[in-house]
C-alpha positions in Angstrom: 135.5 -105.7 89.0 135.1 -107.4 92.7 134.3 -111.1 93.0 131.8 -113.7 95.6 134.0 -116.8 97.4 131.2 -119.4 98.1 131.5 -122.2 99.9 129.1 -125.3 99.0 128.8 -128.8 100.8 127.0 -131.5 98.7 126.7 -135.3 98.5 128.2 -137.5 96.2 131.1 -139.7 95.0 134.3 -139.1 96.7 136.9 -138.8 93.6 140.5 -139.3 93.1 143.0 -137.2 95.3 145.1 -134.8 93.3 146.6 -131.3 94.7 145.1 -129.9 97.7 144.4 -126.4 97.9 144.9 -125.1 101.7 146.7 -128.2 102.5 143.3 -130.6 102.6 144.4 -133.5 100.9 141.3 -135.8 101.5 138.5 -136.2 99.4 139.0 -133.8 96.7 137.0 -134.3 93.8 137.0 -130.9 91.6 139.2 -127.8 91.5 138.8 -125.1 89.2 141.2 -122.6 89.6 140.7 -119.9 86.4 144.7 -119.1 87.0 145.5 -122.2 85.7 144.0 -122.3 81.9 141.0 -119.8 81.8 138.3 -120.5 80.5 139.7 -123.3 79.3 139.5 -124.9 82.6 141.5 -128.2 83.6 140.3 -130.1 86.7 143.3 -129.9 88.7 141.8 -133.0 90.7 141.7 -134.9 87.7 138.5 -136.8 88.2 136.5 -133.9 85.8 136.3 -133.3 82.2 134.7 -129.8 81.4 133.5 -129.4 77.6 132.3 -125.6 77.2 129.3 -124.9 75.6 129.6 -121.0 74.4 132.2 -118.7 74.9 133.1 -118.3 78.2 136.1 -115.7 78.8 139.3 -115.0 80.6 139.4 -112.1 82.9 143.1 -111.0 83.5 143.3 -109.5 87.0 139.7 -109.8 87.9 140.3 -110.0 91.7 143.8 -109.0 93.7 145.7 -110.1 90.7 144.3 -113.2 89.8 141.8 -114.9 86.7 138.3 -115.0 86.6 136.2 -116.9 83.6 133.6 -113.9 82.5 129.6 -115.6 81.9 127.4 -113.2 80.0 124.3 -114.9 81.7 123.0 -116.1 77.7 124.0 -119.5 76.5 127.4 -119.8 78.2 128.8 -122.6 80.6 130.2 -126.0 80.7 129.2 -129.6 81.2 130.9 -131.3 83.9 131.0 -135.6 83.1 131.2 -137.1 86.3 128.7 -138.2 89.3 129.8 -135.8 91.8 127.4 -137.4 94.0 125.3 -134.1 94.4 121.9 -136.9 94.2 119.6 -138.4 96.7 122.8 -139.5 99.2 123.1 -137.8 102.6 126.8 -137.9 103.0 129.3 -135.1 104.1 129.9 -132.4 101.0 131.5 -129.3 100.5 131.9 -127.2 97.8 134.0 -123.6 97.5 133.1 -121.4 94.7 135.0 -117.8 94.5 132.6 -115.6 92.2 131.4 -112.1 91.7 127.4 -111.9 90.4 126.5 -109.1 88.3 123.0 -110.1 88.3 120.2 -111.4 91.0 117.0 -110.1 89.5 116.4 -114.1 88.4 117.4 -116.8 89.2 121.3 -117.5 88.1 122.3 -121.4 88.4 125.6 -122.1 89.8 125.9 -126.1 89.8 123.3 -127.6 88.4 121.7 -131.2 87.0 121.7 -131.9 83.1 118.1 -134.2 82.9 116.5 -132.1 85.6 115.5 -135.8 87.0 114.0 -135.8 90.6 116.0 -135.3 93.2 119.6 -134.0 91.4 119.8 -130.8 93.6 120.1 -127.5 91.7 122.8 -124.6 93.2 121.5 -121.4 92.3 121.6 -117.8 93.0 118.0 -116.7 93.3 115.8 -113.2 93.1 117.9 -111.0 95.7 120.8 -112.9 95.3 120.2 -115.5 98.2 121.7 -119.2 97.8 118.9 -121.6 96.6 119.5 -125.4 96.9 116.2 -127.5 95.3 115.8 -130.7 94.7 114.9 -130.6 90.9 110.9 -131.0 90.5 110.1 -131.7 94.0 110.1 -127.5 95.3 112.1 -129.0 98.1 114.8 -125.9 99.0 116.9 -124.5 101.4 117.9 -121.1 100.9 120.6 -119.1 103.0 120.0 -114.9 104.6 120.7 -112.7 103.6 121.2 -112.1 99.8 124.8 -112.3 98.1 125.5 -108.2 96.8 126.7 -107.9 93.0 129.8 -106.6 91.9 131.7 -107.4 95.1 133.7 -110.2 96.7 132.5 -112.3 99.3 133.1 -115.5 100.9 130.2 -117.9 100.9 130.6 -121.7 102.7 127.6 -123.9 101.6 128.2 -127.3 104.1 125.6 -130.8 103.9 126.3 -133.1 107.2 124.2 -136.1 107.5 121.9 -135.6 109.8 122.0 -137.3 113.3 117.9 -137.1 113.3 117.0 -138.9 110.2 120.4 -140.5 108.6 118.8 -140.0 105.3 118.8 -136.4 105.4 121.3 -133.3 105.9 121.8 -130.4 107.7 122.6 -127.4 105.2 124.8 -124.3 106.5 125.9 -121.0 104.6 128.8 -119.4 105.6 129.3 -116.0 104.2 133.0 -114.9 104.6 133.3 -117.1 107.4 129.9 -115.9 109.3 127.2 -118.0 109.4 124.2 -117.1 107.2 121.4 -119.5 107.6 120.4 -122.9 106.3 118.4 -125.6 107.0 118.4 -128.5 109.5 117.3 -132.1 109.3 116.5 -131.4 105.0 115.2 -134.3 103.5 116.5 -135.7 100.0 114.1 -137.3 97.7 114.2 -140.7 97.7 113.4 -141.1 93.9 116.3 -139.2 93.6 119.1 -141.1 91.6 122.8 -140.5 90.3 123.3 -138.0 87.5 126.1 -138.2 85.4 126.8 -135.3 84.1 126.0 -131.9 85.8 126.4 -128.3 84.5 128.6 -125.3 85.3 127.1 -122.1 85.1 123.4 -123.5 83.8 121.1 -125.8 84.6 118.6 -127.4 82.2 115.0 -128.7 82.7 113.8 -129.1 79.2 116.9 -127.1 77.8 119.8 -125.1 79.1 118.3 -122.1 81.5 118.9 -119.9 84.5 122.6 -118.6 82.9 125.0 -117.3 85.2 125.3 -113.8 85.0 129.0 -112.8 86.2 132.5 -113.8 87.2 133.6 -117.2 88.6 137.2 -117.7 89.4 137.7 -120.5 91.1 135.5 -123.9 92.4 137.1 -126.5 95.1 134.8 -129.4 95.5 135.5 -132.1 98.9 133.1 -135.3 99.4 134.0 -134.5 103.3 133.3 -131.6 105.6 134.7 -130.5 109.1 135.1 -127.1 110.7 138.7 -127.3 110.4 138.8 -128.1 107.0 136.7 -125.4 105.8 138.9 -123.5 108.3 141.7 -124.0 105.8 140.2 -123.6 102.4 138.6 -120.0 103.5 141.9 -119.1 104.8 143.9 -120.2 101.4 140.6 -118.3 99.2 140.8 -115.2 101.5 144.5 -114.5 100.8 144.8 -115.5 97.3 141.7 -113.1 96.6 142.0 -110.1 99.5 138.4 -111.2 100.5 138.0 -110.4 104.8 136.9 -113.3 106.5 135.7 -114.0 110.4 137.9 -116.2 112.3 141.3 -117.3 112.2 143.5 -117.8 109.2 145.0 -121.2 108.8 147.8 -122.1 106.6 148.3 -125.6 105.0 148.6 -127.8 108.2 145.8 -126.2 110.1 147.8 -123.7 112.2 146.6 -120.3 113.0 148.9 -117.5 111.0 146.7 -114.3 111.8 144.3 -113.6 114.3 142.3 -110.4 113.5 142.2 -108.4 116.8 140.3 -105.2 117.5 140.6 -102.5 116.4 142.7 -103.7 113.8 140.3 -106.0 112.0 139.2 -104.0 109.0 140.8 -104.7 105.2 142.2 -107.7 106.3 145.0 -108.9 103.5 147.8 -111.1 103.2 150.8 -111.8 100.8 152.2 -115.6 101.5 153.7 -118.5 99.8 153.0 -121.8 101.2 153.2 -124.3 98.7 151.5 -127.2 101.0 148.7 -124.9 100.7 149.0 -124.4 97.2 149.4 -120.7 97.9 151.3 -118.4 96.5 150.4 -114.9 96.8 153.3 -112.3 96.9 151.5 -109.5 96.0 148.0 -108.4 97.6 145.4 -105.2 97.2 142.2 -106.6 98.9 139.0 -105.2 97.7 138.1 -102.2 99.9 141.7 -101.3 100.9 144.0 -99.1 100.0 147.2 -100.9 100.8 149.2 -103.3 97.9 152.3 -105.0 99.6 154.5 -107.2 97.2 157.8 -109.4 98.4 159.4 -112.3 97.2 158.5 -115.0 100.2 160.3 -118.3 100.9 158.2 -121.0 101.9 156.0 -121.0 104.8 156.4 -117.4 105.1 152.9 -115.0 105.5 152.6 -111.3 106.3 149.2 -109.6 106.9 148.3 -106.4 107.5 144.8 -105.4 109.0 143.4 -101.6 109.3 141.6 -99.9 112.1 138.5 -98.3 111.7 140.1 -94.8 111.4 139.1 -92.5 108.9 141.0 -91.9 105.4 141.7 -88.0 106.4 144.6 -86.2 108.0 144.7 -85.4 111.1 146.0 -82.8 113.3 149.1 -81.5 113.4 151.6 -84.1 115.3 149.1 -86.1 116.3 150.5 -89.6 116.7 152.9 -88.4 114.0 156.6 -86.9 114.2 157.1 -83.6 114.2 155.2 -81.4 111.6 153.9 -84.4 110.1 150.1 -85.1 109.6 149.2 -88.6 109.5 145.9 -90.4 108.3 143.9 -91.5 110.9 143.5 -94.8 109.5 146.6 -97.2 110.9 147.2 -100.6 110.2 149.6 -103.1 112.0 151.5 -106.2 110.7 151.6 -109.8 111.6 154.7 -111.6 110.1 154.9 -115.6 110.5 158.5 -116.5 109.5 161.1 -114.1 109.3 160.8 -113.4 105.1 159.2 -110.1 105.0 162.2 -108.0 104.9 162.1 -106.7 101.3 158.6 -105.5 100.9 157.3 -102.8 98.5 154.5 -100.8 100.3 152.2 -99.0 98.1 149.1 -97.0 97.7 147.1 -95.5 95.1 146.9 -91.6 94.8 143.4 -91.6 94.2 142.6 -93.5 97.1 144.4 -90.9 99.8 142.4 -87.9 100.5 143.3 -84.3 99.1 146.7 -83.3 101.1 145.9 -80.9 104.1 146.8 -77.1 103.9 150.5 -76.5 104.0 151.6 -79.9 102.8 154.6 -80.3 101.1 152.6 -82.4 98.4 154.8 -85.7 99.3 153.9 -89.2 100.9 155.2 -90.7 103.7 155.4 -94.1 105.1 155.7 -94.2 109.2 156.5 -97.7 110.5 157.5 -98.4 113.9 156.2 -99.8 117.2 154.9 -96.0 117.9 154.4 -93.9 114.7 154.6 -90.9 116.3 158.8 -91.4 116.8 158.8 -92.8 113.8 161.7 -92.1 111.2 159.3 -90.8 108.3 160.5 -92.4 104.6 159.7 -90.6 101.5 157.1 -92.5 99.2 158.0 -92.5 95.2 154.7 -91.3 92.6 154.9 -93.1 89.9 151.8 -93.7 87.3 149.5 -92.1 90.2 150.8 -94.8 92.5 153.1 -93.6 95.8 155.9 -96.3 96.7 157.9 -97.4 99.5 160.4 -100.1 98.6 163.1 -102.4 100.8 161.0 -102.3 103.9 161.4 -104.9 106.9 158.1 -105.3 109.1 158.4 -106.8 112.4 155.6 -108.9 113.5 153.0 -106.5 115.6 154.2 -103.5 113.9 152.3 -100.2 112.9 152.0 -98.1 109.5 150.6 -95.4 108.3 150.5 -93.0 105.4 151.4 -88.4 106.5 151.7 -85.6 104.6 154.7 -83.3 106.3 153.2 -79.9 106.5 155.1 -77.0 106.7 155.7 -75.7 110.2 154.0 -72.1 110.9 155.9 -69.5 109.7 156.7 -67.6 113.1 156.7 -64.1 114.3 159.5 -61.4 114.4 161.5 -61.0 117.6 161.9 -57.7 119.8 160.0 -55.4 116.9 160.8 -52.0 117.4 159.8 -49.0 115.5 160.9 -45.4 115.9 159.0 -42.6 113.6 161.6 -39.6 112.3 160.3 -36.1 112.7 161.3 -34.9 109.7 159.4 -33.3 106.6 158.5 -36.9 105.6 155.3 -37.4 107.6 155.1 -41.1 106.6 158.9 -41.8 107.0 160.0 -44.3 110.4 162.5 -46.5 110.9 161.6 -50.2 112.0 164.3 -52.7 113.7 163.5 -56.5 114.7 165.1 -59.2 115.2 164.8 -62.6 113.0 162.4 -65.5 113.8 164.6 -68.9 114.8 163.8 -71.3 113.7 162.1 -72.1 110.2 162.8 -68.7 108.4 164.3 -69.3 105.0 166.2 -68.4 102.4 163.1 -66.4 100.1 161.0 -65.3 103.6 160.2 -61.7 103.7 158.6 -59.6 105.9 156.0 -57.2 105.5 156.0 -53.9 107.6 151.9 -53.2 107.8 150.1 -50.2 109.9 146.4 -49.5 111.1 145.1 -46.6 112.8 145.7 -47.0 116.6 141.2 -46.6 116.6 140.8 -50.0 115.0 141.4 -53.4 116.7 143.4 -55.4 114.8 144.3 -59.2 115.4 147.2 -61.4 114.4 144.7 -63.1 112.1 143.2 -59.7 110.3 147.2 -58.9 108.9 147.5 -61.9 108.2 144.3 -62.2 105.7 144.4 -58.1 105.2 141.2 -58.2 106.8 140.9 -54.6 107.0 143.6 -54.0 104.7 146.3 -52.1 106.2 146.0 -48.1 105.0 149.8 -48.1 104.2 152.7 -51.0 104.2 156.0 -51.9 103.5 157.7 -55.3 102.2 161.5 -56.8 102.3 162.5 -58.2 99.0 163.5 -61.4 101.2 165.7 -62.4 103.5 168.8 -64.9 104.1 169.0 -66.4 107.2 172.6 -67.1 107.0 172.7 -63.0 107.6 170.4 -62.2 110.7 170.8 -58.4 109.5 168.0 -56.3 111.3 165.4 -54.4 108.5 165.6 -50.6 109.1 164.2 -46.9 107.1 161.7 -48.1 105.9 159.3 -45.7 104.1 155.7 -46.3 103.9 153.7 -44.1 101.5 149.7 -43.8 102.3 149.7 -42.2 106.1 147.7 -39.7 106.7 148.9 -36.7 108.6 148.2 -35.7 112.6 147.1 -39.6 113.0 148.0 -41.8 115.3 149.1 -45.4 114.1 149.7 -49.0 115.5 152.3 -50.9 113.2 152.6 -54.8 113.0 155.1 -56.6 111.3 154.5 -59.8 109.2 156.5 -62.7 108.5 155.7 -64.4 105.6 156.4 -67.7 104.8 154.5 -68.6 101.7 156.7 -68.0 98.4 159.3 -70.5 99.2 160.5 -73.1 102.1 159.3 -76.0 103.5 157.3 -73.4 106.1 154.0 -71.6 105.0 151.4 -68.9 106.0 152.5 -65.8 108.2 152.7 -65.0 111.8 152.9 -61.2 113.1 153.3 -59.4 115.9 152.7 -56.0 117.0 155.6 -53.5 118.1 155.0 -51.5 120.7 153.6 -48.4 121.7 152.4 -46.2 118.7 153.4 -43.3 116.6 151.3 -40.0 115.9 152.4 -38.2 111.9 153.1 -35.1 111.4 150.3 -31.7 110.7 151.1 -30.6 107.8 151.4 -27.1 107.8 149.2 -25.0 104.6 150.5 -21.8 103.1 148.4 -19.9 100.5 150.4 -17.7 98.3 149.5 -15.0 95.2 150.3 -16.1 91.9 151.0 -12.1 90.1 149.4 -8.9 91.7 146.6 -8.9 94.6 145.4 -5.4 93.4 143.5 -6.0 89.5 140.8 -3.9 87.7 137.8 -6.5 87.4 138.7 -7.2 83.7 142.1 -9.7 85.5 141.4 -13.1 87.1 143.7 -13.5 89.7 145.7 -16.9 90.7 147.1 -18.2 93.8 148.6 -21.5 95.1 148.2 -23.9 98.2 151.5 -25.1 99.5 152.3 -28.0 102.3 155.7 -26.2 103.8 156.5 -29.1 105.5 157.1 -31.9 102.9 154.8 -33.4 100.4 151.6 -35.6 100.1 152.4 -38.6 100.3 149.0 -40.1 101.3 148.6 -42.2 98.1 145.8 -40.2 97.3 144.8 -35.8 97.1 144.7 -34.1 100.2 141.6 -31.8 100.0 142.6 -28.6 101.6 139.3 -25.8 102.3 139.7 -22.4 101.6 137.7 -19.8 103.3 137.0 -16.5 101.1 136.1 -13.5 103.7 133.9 -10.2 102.1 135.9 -6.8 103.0 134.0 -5.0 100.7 133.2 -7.0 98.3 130.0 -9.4 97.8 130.3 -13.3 97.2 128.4 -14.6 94.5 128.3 -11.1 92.6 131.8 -9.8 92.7 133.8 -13.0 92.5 133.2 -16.8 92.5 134.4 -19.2 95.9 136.4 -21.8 95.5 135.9 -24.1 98.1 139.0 -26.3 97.9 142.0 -27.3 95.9 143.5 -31.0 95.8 146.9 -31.5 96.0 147.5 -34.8 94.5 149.9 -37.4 95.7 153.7 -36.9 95.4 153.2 -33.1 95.1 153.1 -30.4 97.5 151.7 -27.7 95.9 148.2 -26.9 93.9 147.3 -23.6 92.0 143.9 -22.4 91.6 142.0 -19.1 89.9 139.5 -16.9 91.3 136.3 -16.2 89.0 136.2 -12.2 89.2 132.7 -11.0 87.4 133.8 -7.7 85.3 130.6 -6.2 85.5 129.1 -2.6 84.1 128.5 -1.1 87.5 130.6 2.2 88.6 131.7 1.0 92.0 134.7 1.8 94.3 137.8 -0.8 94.4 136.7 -3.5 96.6 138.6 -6.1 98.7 138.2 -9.7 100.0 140.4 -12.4 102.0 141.4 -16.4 100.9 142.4 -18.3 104.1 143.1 -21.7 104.6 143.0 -23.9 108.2 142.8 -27.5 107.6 142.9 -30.3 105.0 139.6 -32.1 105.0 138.7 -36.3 104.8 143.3 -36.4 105.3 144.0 -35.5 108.6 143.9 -32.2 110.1 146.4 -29.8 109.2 147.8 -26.3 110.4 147.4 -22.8 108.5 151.3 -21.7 108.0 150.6 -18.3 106.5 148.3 -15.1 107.0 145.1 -15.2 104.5 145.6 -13.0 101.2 143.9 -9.8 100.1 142.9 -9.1 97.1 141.9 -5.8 95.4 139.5 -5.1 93.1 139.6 -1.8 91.0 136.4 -0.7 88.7 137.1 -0.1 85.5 133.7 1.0 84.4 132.3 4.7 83.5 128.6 6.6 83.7 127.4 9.8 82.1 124.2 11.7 82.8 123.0 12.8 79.2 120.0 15.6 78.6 118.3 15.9 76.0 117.7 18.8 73.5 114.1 20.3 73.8 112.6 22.9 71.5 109.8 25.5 71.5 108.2 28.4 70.5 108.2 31.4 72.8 104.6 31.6 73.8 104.2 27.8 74.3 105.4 28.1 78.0 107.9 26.2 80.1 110.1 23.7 78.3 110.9 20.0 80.4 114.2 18.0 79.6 115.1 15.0 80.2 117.9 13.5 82.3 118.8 10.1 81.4 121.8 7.4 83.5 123.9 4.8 81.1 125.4 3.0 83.3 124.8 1.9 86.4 126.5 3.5 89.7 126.9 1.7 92.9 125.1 3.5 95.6 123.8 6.3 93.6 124.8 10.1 93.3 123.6 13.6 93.0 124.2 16.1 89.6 124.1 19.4 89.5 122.0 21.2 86.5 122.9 24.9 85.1 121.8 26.9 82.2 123.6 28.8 79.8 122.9 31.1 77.1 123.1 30.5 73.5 121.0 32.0 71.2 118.4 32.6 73.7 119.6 34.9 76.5 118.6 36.2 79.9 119.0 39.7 79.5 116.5 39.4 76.1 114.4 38.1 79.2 114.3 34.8 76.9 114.3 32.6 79.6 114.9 32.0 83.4 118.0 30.8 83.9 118.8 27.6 85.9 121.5 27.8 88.7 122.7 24.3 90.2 119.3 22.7 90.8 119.9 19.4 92.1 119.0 15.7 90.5 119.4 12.6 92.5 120.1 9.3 91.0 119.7 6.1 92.2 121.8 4.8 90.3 120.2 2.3 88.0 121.3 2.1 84.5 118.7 3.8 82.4 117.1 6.3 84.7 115.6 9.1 84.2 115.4 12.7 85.8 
């Protein structure tokens, strides 16, 4: 939870001197400090007794490390028996008041009168969370611009100086961390107005208790005098105890300047210090806002603040006011050290207040401090409890610090690559040579042999993403730079024959090391693979009566596939005498799959009825299709088909009697013959003879046939 410092003048009784918070020992009349007692408060002035009325609470650690009594805004606050002269007498008053509102909707008293007689001025908080001073009954106010926020810390300085116009009035003054925020001049008191004697904390009451503060209140400094250089001090000693940022100078407890915020460094503004003339001691410090918490154990009179630039809580680039590698935020701060204590102080920061670490970081904290960050000796933060720490540190006054992540250092390319293809059997067989990267290879590195065809453009930062992947690749297991060795025969599986290639070669840096990523480089000149060369072969016999179906096998004569994937090779079937489609069945390709060099195949031979003459046709092959061209090695095949397949011409038997005239018969075709053919028809006696003159006889008349199966003559 954040907290409000206000700062209040009023008029009144001057009472007894006690301590003096920021060194202002003259005309103290009330200090509340919730550090000392809680909600029990004491009156470290001693001129105040405080009875509670509720149940008020202790915060621990409400704001940077210190107390805070907790008001519920319902029926909580105390009574306050003593004139503090707040009534009807225009005299110099100030009064400090560090809180932390968690409501402005209504209005939320502060300090107010008991009787709600005329004139005892009320301190409120009103709608919007402006400060409202009224004379109780007489709508007599002066209210301060702008509005206090809820639920964070400022510093607001309420001052009343008799006025120089009419000696019976004041001039009223808000100062809100140090920066004037309105008032009003020349305000008149009421002259009804008379003492009261006891005032409230917290409420004030009309007919009964109302307007309850709603919030936090840690700590309430009351002075029956008022000059610049005493409020000076008291904003000073409230700004460092509670990390509030306030506009000026800070003083310490005899009114000397300590810090003087100068641009750019004037944001976050915090401070450990112990003065004990100030009644200050503050050795550890995490200002609302900020991200940095510094701690030391400080001998008297020593201070040491720290104020941020307005630089951005990201990384940024690469060196950039930062050592080597490093990447520091581009928030800095710088020191200001009075006395020469500071020389054991433990720096930290909270995890969840850093942004994400950039790409490539090591995923550790630094601290850089120095008089130039970016020759700075970088010192490695401990995380503990989601807090990074730097302990033991000296600052110098007008020093500089900042938070970087060290990110690896590019991985770097390959020197003098070199690659020389074999021209072997192995089509997808090379050797590669280079020569190691120096510096930031490391033990684990590895390096990645990758190739493209020498068509596509390919950049450095396509094979490094594998954006298009590479068709074929190979990796090192790793590499030890102790051994500078140079990585030879290598073989890549998944190149396609009669292409030619380019061929990078990738370091990569991303399994171990402190480097990261890849770099690559391409070696020169390109290499063209090997044809391969196609043989086609008989399986068994290439002459077979039409009953047989005949094999035969593709073969690469020149090594294997070793593609990664079939090569498709096309075979061309050529008619000699034969008919495609009726005699046999085309196969247009065979595969031969990867890691083989050889693939079978059967041709579909129709055993039909027809009486037909052998027959003859040709397989070929010429190239392998969708993997490369490739050259025919062999002579095409013949293959021989013989018929197996008969026909007979039968006639049938026709009877008569003599004097029914001439007899016809009937010729009649099974089976079908290819092309047709001719019979020759004869008579011969039986029974019936041609010297009985019992017929004519028939000698080698001729029927033609077409040659269909069933036909008739």
């Amino acid at each position: 939870m954040k907290m409000l410092i206000v700062l209040i003048s009023i008029f009144g009784v001057q009472a007894m001197q006690g301590q003096s918070p920021g060194g202002v020992g003259t005309g103290l009349e009330m200090w509340l400090d919730a550090g000392q007692g809680g909600a029990a408060w004491t009156d470290q002035s001693g001129n105040v007794t405080l009875t509670t009325v509720g149940t008020p609470i202790t915060v621990a650690n409400a704001i940077n490390g210190n107390n805070a009594v907790e008001f519920s805004g319902s029926s909580q606050y105390y009574n306050l028996d003593s004139n503090l002269g707040f009534d009807g007498v225009a005299q110099d008053h100030a009064i400090y008041v560090v809180l932390e509102p968690d409501n402005t909707t209504t209005f939320r008293s502060i300090i107010g009168g008991q009787n709600g007689g005329f004139g005892s001025i009320q301190y409120l908080l009103q709608t919007g969370g402006s400060i409202y001073l009224d004379q109780d009954g007489t709508g007599t106010t002066a209210n301060s611009n702008p509005g206090l926020p809820v639920n964070s810390p400022t510093l607001v300085s309420t001052t009343f100086q008799q006025s120089t116009v009419n000696t019976a009035n004041v001039n009223v003054e808000y100062f809100f961390n140090g920066t004037a925020a309105g008032g009003n001049t020349n305000w008149p008191l009421t002259a009804a107005a008379s003492p009261m004697n006891v005032h409230r904390l917290g409420a004030r009451e009309t007919t009964g208790a109302v307007d309850f503060f709603d919030g936090r209140i840690a700590e309430v400094i009351i002075y029956s005098q008022n000059t610049v250089a005493e409020r000076a001090q008291i904003e000073s000693y409230l700004s460092i105890k509670y990390g509030i940022l306030k506009d000026g100078d800070y003083l310490n407890g005899t009114g000397a300047t300590v810090f003087t915020p100068t641009a750019p460094y004037i944001n976050s503004v915090a401070g450990i210090a112990l003065d004990t003339g100030a009644e200050l001691d503050q050795q550890t410090s995490t200002p609302p806002g900020g991200i940095v918490t510094m701690s030391d154990a400080l001998t008297d009179g020593s201070y040491l603040f720290w104020a941020a630039d307005a630089g951005t809580l990201t990384y940024g680039a690469l060196g950039a006011g930062a050592p080597l590698n490093y990447q520091r935020l581009n928030r800095g701060w710088r020191t200001t050290e009075l006395a020469v204590d500071a020389n054991n102080t433990t720096v930290s920061v909270d995890a969840a207040d850093l942004p994400a670490f950039p790409a490539g970081s090591d995923g550790n904290l630094y601290l850089l401090q120095g008089a130039d960050l970016a020759t700075a000796t970088p010192v490695l933060m401990t995380l503990s409890a989601g807090t990074y720490s730097a302990t033991g540190r000296d600052f110098v006054n007008g020093e500089f610090f900042s938070f970087a992540s060290f990110t690896m250092p590019p991985c770097p390319p390959v020197d003098s690559p070199m690659a020389t293809p074999t021209t072997g059997q192995e089509a997808s067989s090379f050797d590669v040579s280079w020569t190691l990267p120096t510096p930031n290879i490391e033990m684990g590195d590895r390096f990645i042999v990758k190739i493209y065809p020498a068509s596509t453009t390919i950049t450095e930062a396509d094979v490094i993403a594998d954006m298009p992947a590479p068709e074929a690749g190979a990796a090192t297991n790793g590499v030890n730079p102790t051994n500078p060795e140079t990585v030879t025969s290598l073989t890549v599986d998944g190149l396609r024959p009669g292409i030619e290639y380019q061929i990078w070669v990738q370091t990569d840096c991303g399994s171990t090391g402190a480097n990261t990523g890849g770099a690559a480089i391409q070696v020169p000149g390109t290499f063209t693979t090997e044809n391969y060369e196609f043989e086609i072969v008989a399986d068994g016999m290439t002459t077979n009566d039409e009953s047989v179906q005949p094999t035969a096998s593709v073969n690469i004569t020149n090594g294997q596939n070793n593609t990664g994937a079939a090569v498709t090779v096309p075979l061309t079937f050529t008619d000699v005498s034969t008919t495609a489609g009726d005699d046999y069945v085309v196969t247009a390709s065979v595969d031969i799959g990867n890691g083989t060099n050889t693939q079978s195949f059967t041709v579909s031979v129709t055993n039909d009825m027809v009486v037909e003459a052998d027959e003859d046709f040709t397989i070929a092959v010429t190239d392998a299709d969708g993997a490369g061209p490739g050259t025919a090695a062999s002579a095409a095949i013949t293959y021989t088909i013989t018929d197996n397949d008969m026909a007979m011409v039968t006639i049938e038997n026709v009877s008569g009697n003599e004097d029914d005239g001439d007899l016809t018969f009937t010729a009649t075709l099974d089976n079908a013959v290819d092309g047709g053919f001719t019979v020759d028809v004869n008579t011969a006696d039986g029974t019936a003879t041609t010297a009985d003159m019992d017929y004519t006889a028939i000698v080698s008349e001729t029927l033609t046939f077409a040659g269909t199966a069933g036909e008739t003559q």
